[in-house]
MIDOSE-1310 file (N, C-alpha, C; in nm, 2 decimals, decimal comma, always signed):
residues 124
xxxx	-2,03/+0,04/-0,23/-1,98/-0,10/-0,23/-1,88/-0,11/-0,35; -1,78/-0,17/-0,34/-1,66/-0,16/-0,45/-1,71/-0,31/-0,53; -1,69/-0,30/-0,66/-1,70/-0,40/-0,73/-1,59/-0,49/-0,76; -1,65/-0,59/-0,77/-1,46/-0,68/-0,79/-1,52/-0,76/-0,95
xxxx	-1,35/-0,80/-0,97/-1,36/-0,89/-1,11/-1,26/-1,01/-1,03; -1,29/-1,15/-1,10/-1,22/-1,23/-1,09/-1,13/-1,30/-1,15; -1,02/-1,32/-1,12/-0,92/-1,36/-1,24/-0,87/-1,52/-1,24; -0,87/-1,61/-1,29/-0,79/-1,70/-1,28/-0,66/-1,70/-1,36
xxxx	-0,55/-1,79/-1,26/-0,40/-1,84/-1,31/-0,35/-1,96/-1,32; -0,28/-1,97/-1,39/-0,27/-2,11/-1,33/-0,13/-2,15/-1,24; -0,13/-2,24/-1,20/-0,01/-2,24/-1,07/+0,09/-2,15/-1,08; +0,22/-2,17/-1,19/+0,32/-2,10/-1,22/+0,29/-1,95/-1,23
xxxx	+0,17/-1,90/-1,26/+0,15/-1,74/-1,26/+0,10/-1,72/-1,14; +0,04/-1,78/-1,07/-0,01/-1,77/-0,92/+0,12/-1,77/-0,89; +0,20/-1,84/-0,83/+0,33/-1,85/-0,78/+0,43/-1,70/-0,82; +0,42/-1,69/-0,95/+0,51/-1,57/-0,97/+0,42/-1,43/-0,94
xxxx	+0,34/-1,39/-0,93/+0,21/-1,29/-0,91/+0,26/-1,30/-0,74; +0,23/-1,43/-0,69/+0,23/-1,37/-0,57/+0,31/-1,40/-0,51; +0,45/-1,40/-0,52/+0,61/-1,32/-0,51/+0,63/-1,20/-0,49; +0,57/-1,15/-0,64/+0,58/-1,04/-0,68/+0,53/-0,93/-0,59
xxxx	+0,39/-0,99/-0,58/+0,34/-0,90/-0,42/+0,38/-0,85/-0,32; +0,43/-1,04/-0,25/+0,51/-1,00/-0,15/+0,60/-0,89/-0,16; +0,72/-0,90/-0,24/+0,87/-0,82/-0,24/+0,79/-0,68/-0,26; +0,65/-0,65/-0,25/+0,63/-0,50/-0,26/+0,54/-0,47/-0,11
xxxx	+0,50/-0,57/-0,07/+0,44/-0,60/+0,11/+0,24/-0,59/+0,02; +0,24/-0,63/-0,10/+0,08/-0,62/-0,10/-0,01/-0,79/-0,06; -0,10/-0,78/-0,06/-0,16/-0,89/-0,10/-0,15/-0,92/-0,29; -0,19/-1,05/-0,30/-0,23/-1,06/-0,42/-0,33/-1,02/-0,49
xxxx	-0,47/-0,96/-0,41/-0,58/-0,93/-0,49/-0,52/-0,72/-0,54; -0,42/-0,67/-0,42/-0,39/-0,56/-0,43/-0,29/-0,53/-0,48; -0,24/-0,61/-0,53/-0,11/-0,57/-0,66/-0,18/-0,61/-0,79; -0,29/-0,72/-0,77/-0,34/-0,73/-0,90/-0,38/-0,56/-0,94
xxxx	-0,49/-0,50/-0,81/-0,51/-0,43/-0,85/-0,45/-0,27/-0,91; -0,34/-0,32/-0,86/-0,22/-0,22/-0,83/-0,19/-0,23/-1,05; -0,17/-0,31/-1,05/-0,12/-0,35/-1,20/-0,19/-0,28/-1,28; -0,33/-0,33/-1,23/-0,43/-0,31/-1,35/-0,44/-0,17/-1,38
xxxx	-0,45/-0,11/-1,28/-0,46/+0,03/-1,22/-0,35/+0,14/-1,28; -0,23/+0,09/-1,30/-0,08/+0,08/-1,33/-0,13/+0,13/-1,50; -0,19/+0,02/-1,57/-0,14/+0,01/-1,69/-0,25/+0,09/-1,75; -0,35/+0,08/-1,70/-0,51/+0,13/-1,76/-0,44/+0,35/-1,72
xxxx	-0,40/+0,37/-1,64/-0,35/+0,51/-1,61/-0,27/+0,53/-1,69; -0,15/+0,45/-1,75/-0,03/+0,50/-1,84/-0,10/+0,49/-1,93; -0,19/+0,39/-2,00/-0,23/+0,34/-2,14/-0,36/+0,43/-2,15; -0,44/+0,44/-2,09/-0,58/+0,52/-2,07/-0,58/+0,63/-2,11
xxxx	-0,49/+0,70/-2,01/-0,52/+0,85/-1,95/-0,34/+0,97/-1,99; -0,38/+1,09/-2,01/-0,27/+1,14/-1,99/-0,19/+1,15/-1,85; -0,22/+1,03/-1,76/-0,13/+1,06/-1,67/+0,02/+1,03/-1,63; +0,08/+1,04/-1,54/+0,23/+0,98/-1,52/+0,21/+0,88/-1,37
xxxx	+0,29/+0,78/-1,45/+0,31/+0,63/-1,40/+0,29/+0,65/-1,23; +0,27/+0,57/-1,18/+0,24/+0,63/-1,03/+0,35/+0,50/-0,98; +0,44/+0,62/-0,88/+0,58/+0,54/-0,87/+0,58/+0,47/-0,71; +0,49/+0,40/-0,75/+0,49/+0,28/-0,63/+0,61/+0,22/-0,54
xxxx	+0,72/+0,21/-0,63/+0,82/+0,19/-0,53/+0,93/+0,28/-0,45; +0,92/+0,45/-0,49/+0,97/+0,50/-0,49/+0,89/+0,56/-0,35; +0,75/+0,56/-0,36/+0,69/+0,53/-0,24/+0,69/+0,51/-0,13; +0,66/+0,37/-0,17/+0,70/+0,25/-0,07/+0,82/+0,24/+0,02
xxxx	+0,95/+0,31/-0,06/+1,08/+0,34/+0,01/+1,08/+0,42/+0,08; +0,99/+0,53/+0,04/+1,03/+0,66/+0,15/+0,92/+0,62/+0,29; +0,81/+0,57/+0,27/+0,75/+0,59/+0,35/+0,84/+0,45/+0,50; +0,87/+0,34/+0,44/+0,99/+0,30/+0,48/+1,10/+0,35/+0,55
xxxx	+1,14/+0,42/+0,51/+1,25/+0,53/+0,59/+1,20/+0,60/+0,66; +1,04/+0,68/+0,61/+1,03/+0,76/+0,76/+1,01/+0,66/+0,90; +0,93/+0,53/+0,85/+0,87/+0,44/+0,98/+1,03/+0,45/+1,04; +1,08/+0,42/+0,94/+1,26/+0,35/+1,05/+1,30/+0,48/+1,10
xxxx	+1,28/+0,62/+1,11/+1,28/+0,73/+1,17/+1,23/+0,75/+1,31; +1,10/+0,70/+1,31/+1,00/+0,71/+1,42/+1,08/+0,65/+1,54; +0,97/+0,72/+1,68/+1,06/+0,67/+1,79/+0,95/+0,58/+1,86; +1,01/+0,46/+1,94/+0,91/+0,40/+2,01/+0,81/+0,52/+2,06
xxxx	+0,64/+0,41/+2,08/+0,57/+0,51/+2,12/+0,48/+0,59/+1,99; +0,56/+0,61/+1,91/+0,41/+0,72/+1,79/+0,39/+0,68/+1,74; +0,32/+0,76/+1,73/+0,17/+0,72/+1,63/+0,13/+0,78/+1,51; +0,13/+0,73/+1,39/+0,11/+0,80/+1,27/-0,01/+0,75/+1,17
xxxx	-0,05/+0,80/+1,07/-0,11/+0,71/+0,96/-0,07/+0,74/+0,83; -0,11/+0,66/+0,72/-0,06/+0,64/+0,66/-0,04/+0,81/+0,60; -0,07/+0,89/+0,56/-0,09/+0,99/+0,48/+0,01/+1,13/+0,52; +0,05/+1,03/+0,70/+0,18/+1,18/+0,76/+0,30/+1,07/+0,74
xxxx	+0,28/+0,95/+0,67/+0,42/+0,96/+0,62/+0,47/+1,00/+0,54; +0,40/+1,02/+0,41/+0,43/+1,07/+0,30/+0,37/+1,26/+0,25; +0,31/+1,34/+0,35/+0,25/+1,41/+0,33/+0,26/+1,50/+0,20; +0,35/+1,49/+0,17/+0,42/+1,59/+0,08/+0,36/+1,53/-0,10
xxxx	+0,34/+1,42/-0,11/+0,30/+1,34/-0,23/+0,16/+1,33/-0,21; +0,08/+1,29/-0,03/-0,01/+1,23/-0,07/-0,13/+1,31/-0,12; -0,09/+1,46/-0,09/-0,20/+1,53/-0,17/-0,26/+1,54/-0,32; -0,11/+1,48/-0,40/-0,11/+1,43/-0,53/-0,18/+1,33/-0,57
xxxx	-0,19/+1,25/-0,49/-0,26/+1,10/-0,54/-0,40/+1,09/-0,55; -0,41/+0,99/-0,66/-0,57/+0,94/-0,66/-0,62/+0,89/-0,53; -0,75/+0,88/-0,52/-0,80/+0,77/-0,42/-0,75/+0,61/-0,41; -0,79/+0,61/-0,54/-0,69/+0,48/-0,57/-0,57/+0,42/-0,53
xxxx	-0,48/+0,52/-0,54/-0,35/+0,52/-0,54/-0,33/+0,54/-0,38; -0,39/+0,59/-0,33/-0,40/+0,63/-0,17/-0,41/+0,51/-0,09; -0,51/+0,43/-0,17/-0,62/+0,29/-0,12/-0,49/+0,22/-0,13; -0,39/+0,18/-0,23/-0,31/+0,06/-0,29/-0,16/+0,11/-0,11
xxxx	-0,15/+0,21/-0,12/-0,07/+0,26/-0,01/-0,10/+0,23/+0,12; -0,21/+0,25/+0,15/-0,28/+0,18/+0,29/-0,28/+0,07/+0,31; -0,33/+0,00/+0,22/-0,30/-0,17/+0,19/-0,12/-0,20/+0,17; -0,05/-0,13/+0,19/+0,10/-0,13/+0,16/+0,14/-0,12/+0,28
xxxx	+0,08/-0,03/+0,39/+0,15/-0,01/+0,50/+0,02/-0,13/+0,61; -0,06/-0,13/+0,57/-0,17/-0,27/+0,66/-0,08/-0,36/+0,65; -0,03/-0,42/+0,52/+0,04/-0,55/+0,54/+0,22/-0,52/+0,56; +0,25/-0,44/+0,57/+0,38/-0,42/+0,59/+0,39/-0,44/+0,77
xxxx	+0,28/-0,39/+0,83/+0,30/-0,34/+1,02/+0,25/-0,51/+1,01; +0,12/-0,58/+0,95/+0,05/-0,66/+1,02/+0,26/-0,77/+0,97; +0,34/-0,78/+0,88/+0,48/-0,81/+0,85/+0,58/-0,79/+0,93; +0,55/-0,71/+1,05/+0,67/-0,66/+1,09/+0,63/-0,62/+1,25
xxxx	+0,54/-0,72/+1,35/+0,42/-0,71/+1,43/+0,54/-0,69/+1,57; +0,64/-0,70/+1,60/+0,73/-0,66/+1,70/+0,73/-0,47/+1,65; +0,74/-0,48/+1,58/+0,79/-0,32/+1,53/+0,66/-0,23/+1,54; +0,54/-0,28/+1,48/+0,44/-0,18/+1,49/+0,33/-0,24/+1,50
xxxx	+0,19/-0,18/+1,56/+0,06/-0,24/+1,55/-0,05/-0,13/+1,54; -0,14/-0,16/+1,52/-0,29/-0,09/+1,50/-0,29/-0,02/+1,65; -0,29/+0,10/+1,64/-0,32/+0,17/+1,77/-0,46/+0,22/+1,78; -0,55/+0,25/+1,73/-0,68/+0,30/+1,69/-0,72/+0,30/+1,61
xxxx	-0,86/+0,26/+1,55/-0,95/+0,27/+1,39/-1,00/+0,42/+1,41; -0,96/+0,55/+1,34/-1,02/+0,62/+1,35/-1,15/+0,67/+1,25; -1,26/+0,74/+1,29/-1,35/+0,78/+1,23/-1,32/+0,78/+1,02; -1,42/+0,67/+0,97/-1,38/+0,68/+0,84/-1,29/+0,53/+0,77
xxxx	-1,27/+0,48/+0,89/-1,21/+0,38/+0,90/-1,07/+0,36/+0,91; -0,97/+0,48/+0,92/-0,85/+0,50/+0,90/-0,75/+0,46/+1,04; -0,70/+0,39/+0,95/-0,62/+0,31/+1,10/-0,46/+0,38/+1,12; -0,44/+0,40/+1,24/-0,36/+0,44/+1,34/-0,27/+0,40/+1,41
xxxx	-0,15/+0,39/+1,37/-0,06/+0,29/+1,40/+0,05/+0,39/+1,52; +0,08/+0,25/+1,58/+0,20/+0,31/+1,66/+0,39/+0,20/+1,63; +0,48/+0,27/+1,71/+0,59/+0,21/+1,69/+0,56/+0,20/+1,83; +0,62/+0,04/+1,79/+0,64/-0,03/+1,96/+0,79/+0,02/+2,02
């Protein structure tokens, strides 16, 4: 079971937080955690910045590749990276492409939940 923290804002940071979101296709609870996750890895750990948008574009470009009809998940868009990634980072990407298809519902939809919970999308 995943643990949550609660944050409060007040209007004007609500409002700009969840802008911010949008223009990246997350929810607000998953860019929070996108952030937090963000800064605790560069500040924390020896690791390198995890490039969320550079991401987010390519996997973008392969959807606009795809032909009516297939079916992909999140992990054969990007194959090549996603063996690099945290769980974490995996989790924030799935939730990037959940709200991007449930965004863009003429173009794509849930075609199957497969075993594990992994959802299966197709191009309409």
């Amino acid at each position: 079971m995943s643990k949550r923290i609660y944050s409060n804002y007040s209007d004007a940071d609500f409002e700009y937080v969840t802008n911010l979101a949008r223009e990246l296709g997350f929810s607000p609870s998953a860019f929070q955690h996108y952030c937090v996750m963000l800064y605790a890895g560069s500040n924390g750990k020896n690791s390198k910045p995890f490039p969320l948008r550079q991401l987010t574009q390519k996997m973008e470009l392969r959807l606009n590749d795809l032909h009516r009809g297939d079916t992909f998940i999140v992990s054969a868009l990007i194959p090549e990276d996603w063996v690099k990634l945290s769980r974490s980072q995996k989790m924030i990407l799935s939730k990037f492409l959940s709200r991007y298809v449930k965004d863009h519902p003429s173009d794509f939809a849930v075609y199957e939940v497969l075993s594990g919970g992994t959802n299966k999308y197709i191009k309409k």
